[in-house]
ChimeraX commands (.cxc) that place a marker at each C-alpha (Angstrom):
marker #1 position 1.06,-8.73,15.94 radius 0.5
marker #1 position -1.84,-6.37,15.29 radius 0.5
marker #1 position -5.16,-7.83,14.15 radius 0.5
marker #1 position -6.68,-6.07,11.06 radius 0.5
marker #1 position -9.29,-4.54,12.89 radius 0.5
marker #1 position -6.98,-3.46,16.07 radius 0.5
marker #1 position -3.98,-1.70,13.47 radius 0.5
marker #1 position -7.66,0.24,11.69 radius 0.5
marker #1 position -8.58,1.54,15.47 radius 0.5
marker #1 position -5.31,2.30,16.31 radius 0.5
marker #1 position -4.82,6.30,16.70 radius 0.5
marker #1 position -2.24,6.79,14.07 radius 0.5
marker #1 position -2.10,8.55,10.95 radius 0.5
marker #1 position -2.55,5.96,8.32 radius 0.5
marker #1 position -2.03,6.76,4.14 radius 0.5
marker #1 position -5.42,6.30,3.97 radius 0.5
marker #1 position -6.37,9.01,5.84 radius 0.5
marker #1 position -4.56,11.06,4.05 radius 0.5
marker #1 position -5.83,10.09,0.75 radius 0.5
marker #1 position -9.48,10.95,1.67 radius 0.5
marker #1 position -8.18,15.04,2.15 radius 0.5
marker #1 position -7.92,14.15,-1.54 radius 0.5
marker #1 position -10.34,11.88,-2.38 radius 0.5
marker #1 position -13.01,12.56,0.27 radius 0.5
marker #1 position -15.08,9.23,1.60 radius 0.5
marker #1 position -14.69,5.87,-0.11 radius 0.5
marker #1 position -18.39,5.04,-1.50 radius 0.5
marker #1 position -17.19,1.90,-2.97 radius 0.5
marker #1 position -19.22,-1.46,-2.70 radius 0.5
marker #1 position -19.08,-3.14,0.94 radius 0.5
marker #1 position -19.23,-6.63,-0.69 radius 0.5
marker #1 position -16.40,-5.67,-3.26 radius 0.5
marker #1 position -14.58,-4.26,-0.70 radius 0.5
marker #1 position -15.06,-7.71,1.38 radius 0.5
marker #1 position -14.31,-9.93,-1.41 radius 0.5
marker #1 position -10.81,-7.65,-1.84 radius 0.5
marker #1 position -10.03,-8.59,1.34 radius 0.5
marker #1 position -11.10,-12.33,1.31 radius 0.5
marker #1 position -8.93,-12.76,-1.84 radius 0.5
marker #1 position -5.66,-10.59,-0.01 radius 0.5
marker #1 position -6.86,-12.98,3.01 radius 0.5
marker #1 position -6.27,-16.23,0.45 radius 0.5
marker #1 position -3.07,-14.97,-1.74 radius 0.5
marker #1 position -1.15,-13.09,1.38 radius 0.5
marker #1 position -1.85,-15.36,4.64 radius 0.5
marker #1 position -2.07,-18.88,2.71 radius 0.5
marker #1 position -0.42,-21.45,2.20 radius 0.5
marker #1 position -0.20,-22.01,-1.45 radius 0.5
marker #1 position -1.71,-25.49,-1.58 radius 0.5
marker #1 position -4.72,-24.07,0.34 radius 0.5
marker #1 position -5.59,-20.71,-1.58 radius 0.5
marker #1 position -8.66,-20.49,-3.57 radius 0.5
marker #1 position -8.92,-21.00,-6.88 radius 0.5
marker #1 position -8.63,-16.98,-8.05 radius 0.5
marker #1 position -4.96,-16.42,-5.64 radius 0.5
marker #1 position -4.01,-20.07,-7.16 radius 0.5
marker #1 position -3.72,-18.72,-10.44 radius 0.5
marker #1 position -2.54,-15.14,-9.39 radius 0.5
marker #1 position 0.29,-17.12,-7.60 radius 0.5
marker #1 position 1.00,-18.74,-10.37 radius 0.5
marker #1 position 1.39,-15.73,-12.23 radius 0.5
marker #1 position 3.83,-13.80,-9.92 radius 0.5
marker #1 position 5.89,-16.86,-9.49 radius 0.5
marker #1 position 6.22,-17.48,-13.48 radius 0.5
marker #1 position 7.38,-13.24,-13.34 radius 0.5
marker #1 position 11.06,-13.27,-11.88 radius 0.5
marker #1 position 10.71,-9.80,-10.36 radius 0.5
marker #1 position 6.94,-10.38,-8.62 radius 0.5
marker #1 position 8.54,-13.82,-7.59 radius 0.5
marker #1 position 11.47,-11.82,-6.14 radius 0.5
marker #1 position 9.32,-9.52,-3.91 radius 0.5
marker #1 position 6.84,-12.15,-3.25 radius 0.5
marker #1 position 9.19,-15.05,-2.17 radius 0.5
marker #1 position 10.53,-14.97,1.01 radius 0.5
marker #1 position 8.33,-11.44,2.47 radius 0.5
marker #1 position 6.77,-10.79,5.33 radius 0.5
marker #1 position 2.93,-10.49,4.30 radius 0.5
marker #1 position 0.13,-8.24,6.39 radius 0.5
marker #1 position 3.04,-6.88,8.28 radius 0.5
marker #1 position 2.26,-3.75,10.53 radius 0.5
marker #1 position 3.99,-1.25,11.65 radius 0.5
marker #1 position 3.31,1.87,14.28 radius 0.5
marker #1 position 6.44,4.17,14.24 radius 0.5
marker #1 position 6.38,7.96,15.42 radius 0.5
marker #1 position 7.71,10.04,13.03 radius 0.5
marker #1 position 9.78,13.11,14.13 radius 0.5
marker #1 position 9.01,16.34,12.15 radius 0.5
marker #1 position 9.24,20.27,12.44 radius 0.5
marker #1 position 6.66,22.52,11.12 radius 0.5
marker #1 position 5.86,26.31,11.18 radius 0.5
marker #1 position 4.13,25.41,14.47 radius 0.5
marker #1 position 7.03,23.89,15.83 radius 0.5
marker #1 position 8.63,20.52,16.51 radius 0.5
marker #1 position 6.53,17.60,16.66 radius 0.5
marker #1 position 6.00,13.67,16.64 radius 0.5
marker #1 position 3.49,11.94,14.88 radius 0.5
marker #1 position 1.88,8.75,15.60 radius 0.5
marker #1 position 2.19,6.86,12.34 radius 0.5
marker #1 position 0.99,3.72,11.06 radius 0.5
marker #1 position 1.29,1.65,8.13 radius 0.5
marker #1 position 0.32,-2.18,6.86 radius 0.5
marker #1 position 2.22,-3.65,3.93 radius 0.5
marker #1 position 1.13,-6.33,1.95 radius 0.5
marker #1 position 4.71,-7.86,1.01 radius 0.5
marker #1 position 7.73,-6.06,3.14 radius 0.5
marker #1 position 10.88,-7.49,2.52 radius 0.5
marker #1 position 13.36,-5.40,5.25 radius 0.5
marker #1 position 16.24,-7.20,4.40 radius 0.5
marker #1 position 16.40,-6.36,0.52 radius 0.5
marker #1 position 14.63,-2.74,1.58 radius 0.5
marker #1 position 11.77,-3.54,-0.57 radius 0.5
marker #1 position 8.04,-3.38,-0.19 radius 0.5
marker #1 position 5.49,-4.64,-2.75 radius 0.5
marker #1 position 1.31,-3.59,-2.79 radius 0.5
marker #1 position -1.01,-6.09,-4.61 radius 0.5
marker #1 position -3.98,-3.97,-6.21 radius 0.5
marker #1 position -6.60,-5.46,-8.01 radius 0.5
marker #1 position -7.84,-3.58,-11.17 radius 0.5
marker #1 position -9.84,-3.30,-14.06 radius 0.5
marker #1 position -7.15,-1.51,-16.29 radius 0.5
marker #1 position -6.88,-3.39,-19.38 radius 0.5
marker #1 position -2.68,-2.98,-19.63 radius 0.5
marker #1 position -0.20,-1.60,-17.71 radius 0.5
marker #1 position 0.02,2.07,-18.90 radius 0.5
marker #1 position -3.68,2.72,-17.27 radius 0.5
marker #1 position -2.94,0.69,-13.93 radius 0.5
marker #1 position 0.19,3.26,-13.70 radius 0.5
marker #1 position -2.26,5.94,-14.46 radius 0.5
marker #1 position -4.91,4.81,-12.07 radius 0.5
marker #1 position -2.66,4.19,-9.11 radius 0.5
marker #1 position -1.89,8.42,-9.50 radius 0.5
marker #1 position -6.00,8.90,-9.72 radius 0.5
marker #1 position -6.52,7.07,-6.82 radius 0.5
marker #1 position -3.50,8.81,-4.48 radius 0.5
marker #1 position -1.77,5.50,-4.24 radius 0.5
marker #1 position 1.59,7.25,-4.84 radius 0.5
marker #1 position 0.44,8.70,-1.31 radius 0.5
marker #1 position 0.44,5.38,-0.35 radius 0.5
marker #1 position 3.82,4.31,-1.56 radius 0.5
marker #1 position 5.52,7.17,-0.08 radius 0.5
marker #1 position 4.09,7.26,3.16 radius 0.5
marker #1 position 4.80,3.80,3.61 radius 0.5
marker #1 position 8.35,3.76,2.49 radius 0.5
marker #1 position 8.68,6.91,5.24 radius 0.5
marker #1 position 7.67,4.75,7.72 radius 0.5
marker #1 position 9.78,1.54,6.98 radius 0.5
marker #1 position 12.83,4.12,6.52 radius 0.5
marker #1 position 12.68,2.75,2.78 radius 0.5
marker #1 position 13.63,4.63,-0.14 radius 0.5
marker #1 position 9.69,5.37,-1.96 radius 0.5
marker #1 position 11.85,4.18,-5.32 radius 0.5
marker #1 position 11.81,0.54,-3.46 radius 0.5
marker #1 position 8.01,0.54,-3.35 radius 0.5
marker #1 position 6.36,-1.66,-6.09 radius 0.5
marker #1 position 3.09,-2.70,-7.37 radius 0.5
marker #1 position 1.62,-6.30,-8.08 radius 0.5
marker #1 position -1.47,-4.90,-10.42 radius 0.5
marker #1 position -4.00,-8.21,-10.70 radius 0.5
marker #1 position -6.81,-7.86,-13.34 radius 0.5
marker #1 position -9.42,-9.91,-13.62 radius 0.5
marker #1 position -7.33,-12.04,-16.37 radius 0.5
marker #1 position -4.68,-12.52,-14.05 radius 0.5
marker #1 position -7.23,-14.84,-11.79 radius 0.5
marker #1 position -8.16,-17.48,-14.93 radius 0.5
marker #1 position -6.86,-20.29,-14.93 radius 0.5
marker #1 position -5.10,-19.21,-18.34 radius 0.5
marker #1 position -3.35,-17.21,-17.23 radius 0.5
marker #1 position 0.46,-16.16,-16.91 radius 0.5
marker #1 position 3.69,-13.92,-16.04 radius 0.5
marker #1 position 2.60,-11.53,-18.53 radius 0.5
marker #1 position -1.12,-11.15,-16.80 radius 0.5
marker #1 position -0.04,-9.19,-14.01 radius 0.5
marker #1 position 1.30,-5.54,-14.20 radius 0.5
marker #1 position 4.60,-4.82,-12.09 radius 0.5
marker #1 position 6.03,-1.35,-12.01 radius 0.5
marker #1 position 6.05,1.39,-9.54 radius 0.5
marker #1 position 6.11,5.27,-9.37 radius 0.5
marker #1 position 8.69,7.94,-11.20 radius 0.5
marker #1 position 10.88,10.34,-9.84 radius 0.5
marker #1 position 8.04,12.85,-10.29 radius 0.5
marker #1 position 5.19,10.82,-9.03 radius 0.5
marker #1 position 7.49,10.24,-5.45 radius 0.5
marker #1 position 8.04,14.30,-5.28 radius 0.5
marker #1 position 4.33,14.73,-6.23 radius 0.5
marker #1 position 3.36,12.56,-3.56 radius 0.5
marker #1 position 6.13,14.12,-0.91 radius 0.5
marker #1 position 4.47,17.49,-1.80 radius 0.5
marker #1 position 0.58,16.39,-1.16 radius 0.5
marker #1 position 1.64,15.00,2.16 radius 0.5
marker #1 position 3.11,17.90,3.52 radius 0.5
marker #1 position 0.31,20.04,2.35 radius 0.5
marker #1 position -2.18,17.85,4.22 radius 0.5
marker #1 position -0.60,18.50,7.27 radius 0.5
marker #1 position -0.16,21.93,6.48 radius 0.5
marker #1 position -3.73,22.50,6.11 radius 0.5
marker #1 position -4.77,19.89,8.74 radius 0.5
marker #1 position -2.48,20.16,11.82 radius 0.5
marker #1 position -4.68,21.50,14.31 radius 0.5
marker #1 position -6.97,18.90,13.64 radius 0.5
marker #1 position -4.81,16.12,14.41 radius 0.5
marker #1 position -4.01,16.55,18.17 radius 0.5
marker #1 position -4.83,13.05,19.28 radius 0.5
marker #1 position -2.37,11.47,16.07 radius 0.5
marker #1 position 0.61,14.63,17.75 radius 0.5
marker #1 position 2.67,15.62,20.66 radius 0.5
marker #1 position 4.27,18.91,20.56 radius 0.5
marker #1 position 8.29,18.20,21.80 radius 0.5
marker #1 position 9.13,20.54,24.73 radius 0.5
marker link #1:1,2 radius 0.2
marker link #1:2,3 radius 0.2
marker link #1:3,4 radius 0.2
marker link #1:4,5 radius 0.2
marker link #1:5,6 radius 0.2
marker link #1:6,7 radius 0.2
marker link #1:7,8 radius 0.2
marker link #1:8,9 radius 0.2
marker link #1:9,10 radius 0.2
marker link #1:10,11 radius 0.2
marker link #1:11,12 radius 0.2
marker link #1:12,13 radius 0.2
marker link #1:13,14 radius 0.2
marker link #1:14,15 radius 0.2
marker link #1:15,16 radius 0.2
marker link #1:16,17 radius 0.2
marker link #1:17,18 radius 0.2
marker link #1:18,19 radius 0.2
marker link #1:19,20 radius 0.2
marker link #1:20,21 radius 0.2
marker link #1:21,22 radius 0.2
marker link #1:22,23 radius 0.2
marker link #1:23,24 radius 0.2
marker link #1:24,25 radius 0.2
marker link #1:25,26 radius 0.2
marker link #1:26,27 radius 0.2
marker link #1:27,28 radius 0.2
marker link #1:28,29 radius 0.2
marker link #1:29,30 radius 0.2
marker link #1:30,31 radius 0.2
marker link #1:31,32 radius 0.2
marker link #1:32,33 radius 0.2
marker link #1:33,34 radius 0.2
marker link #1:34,35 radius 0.2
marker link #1:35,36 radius 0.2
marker link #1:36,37 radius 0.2
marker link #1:37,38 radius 0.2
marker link #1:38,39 radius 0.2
marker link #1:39,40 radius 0.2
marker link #1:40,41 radius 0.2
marker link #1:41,42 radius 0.2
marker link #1:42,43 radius 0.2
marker link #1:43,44 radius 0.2
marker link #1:44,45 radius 0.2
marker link #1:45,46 radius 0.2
marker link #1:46,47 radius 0.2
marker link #1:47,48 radius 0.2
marker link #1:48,49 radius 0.2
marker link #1:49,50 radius 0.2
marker link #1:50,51 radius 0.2
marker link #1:51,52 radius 0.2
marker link #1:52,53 radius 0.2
marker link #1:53,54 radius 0.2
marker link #1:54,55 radius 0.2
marker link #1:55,56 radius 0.2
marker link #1:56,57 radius 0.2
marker link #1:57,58 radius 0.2
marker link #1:58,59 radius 0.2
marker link #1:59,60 radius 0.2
marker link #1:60,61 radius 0.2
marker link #1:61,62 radius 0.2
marker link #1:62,63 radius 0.2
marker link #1:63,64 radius 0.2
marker link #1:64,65 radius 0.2
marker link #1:65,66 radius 0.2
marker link #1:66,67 radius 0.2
marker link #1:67,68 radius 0.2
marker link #1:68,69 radius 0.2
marker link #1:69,70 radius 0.2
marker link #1:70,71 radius 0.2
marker link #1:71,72 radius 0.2
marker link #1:72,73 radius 0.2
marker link #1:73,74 radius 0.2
marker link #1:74,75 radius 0.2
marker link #1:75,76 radius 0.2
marker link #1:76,77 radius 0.2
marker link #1:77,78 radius 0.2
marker link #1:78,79 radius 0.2
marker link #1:79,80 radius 0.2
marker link #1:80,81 radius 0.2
marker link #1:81,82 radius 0.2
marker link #1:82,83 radius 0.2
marker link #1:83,84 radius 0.2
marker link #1:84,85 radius 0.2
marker link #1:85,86 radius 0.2
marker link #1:86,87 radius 0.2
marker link #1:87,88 radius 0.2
marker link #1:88,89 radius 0.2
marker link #1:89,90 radius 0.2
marker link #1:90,91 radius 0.2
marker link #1:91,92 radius 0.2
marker link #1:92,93 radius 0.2
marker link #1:93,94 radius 0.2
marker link #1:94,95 radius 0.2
marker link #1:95,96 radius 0.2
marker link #1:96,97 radius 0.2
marker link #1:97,98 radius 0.2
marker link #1:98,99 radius 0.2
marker link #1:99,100 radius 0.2
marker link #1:100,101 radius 0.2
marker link #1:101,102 radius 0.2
marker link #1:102,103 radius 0.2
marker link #1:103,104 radius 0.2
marker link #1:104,105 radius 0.2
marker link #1:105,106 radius 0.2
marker link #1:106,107 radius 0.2
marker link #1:107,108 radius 0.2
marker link #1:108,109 radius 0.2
marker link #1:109,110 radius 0.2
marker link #1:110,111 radius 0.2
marker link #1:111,112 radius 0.2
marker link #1:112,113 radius 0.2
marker link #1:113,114 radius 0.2
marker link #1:114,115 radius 0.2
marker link #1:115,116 radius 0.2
marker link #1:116,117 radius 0.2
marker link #1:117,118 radius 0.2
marker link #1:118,119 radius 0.2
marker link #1:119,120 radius 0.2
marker link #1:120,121 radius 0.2
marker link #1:121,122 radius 0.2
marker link #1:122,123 radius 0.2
marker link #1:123,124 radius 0.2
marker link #1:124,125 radius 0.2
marker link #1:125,126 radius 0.2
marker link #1:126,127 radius 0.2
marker link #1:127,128 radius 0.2
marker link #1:128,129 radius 0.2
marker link #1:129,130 radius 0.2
marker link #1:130,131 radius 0.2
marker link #1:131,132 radius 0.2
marker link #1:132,133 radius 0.2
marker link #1:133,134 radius 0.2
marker link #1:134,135 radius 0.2
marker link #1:135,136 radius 0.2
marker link #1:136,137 radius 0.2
marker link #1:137,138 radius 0.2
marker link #1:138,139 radius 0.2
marker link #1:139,140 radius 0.2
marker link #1:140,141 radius 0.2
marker link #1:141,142 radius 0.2
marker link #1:142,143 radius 0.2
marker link #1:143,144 radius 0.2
marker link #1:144,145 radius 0.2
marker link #1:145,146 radius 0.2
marker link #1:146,147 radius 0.2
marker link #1:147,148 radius 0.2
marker link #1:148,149 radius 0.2
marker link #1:149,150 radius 0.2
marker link #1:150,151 radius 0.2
marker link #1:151,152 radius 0.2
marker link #1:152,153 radius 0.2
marker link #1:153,154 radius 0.2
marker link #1:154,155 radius 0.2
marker link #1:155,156 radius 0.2
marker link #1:156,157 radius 0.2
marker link #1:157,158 radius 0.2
marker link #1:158,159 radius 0.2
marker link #1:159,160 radius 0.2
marker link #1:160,161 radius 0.2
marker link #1:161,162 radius 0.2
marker link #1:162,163 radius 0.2
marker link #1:163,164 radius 0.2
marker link #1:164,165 radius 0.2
marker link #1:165,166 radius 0.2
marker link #1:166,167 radius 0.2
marker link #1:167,168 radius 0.2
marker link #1:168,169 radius 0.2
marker link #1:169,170 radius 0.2
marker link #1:170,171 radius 0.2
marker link #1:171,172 radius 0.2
marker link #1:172,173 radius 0.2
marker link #1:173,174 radius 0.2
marker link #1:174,175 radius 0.2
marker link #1:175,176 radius 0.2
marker link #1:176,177 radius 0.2
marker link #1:177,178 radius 0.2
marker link #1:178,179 radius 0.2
marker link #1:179,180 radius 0.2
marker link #1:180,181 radius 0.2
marker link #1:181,182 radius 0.2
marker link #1:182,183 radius 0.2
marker link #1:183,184 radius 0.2
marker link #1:184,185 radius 0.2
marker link #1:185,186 radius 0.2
marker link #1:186,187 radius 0.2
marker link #1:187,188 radius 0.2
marker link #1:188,189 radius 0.2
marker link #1:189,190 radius 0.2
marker link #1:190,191 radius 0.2
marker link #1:191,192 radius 0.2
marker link #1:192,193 radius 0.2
marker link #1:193,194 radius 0.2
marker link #1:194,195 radius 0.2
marker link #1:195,196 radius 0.2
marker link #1:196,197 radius 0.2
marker link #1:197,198 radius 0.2
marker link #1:198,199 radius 0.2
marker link #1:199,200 radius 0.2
marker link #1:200,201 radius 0.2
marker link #1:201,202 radius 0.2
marker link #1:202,203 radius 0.2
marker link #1:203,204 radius 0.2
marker link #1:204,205 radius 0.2
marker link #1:205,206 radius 0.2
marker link #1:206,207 radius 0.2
marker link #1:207,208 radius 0.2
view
């Protein structure tokens, strides 16, 4: 299984990359972005008795919610995968080195589930945000990849409520994208390799 840091280096094309054609370079906090992971680290690849106190109560809260319990329960967490994705252009036929990481993937029930912390204060502006931030990109891309139908891709939104230690099922946000957010998302991914193909040669092979 790939490492974190070996499934970053590896020469695929990850969602992320194409989210920053969009969004351009992430200028977020390093320690915010470190304490992110540490907490994924905690609620993801922990037992339960031995998560710290913040994915304790967030655990608590998806298990008291019978759909984040669904997804949750029984998922492969930090799962990797590298597939090459077969694809014709107006340049031709090609394959593209792919790559995604899901934080819940459930193969069996073709289901995948992102946890994404927030500060949206209810769940119509997490639903809102995730579009701002390209993570319909995300959902899409991912679902390509596992061979998933994008419809099957949900979120786990934790605010900072959801981490207290008063907190419940109805603290965390659940939903995932519309009809028109998928197609929107479809659309932005084949223009970024419409624009960027012939910068990608070491993420393509050209099929004889």
């Amino acid at each position: 299984m790939l490492s974190r840091d070996e499934f970053i280096k590896h020469p695929s094309i990850s969602a992320s990359k194409i989210k920053k054609f969009y969004l351009g370079e992430f200028k977020g906090s390093p320690i915010a972005l470190q304490k992110g992971i540490d907490f994924h680290t905690s609620l993801l690849e922990t037992e339960p008795e031995q998560m710290n106190k913040e994915a304790t109560n967030v655990y608590r809260c998806i298990q008291e919610n019978p759909l984040s319990a669904m997804l949750f329960n029984d998922a492969q967490k930090e799962f990797a995968i590298l597939k090459e994705i077969d694809t014709i252009n107006n340049f031709g036929a090609f394959t593209i080195n792919a790559k995604a990481l899901y934080d819940i993937y459930k193969p069996q029930a073709n289901l995948i589930a992102d946890i994404k912390t927030t500060s949206a204060s209810n769940i119509e502006q997490f639903q809102k945000d995730m579009i701002s931030h390209c993570n319909h990109i995300q959902a899409v891309w991912y679902s390509l990849i596992a061979g998933i139908d994008p419809s099957n891709f949900y979120y786990i939104g934790v605010p900072a409520a959801a981490k207290k230690s008063e907190s419940g099922a109805h603290s965390i946000y659940v939903t995932r994208h519309t009809p028109d957010e998928i197609k929107t998302a479809q659309d932005m991914i084949n223009n970024f390799f419409s624009k960027e193909w012939r910068y990608l040669d070491k993420y393509i092979k050209k099929k004889e």
